[in-house]
N, C-alpha and C positions, 0 to 999 in steps of 0.2 A: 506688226508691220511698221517699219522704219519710213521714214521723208521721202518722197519723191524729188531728187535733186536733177536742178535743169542743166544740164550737163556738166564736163568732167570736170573735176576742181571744187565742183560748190561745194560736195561735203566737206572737203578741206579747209576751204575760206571760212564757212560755219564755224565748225571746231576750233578753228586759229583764231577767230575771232568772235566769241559765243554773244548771245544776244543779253544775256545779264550782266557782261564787262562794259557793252556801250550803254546800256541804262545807267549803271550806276554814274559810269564818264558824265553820261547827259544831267543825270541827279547831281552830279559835285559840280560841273558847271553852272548848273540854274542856281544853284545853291549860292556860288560863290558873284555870282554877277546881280541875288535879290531880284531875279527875275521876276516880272508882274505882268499878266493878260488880261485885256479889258475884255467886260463879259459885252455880248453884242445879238441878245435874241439870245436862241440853242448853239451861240459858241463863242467861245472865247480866243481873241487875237494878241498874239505873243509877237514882239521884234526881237528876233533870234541875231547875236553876231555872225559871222561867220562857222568860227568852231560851234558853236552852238545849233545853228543851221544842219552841219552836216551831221553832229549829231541826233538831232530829229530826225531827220531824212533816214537814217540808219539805221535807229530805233524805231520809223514808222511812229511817230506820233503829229498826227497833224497834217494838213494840208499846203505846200505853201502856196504864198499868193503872190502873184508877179505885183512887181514895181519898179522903179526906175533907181533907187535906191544901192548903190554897189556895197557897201560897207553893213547895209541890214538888210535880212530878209523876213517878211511877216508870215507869220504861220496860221492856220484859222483851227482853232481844237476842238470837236465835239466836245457835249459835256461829260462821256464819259472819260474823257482823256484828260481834261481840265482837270475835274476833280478827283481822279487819280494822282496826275502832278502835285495836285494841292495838298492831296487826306494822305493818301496813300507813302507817296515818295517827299512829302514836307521840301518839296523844293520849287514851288508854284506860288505867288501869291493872286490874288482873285481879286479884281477891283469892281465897283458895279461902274454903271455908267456914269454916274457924278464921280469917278476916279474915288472912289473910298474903298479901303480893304473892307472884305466880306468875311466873316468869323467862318468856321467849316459850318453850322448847323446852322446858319443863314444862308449860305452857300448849297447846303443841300438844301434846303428849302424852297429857295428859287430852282432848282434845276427839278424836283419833284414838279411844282407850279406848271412850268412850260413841259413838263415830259411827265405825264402820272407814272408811267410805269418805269421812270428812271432808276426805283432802287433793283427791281428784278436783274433791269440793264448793268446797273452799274456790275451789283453781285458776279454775273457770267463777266462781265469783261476786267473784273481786277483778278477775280476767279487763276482765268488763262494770263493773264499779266504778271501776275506773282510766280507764276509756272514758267517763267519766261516766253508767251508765247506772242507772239504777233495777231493783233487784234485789230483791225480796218472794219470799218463801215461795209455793209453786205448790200449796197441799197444797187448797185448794179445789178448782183443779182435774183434781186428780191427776198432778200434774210436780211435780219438784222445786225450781224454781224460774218464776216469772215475771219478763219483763225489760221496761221500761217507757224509752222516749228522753229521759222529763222525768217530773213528777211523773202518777200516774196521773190524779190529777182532772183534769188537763189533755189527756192522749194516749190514746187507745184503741186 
């Protein structure tokens, strides 16, 4: 059984525009701008440029956070999305709170600390992330995560 697409067009826009062309887009931008997110608790805050912005918002990583700010917007990342950016896609740098980079296996260490059952999480959500799939926080509906085939505005 195929996507439920929310109406006419979405399967199209999907296809024309698949969801591993803007990850990578968002991977060559973080990449190229040395992006860095200060860790804050269970998550990590990123100031996105613009292009960068919409491509988070369209790859679905991150939450943004209003500010007054026109020229940046902040994004706030689960740790499973942080440290995906970081291991996964090597386009994330990790700072802790005294702004120092975090090596990966310090990085995962802290994010075991505050979360035990982090590595299970991580596993299912890079799991579906490498499959190309849309991974959100499930805590609305009481799961731990939701999985989406393209962006949600488009799939139901």
């Amino acid at each position: 059984m195929g996507p439920r697409w929310k109406g006419k067009g979405s399967a199209g826009k999907a296809l024309g525009d698949p969801m591993s062309k803007i990850v990578f887009q968002l991977q060559s931008s973080l990449l190229e701008s040395e992006a860095q997110a200060l860790l804050s608790g269970s998550n990590a805050l990123l100031v996105a440029e613009p292009q960068q912005a919409d491509l988070l918002n369209r790859a679905c990583f991150g939450v943004p956070i209003s500010t007054f700010e026109k020229d940046k917007q902040w994004f706030q990342l689960g740790m499973e999305e942080a440290f995906y950016l970081s291991h996964s896609l090597k386009c994330l740098n990790i700072l802790d709170k005294d702004k120092r980079l975090m090596a990966h296996q310090q990085l995962w260490q802290y994010m075991k600390s505050g979360k035990p059952n982090f590595p299970d999480f991580y596993k299912a959500y890079s799991h579906l992330r490498v499959k190309n799939w849309v991974v959100m926080s499930g805590v609305r509906y009481g799961v731990d995560f939701v999985a989406y085939r393209h962006h949600p505005a488009l799939v139901h």
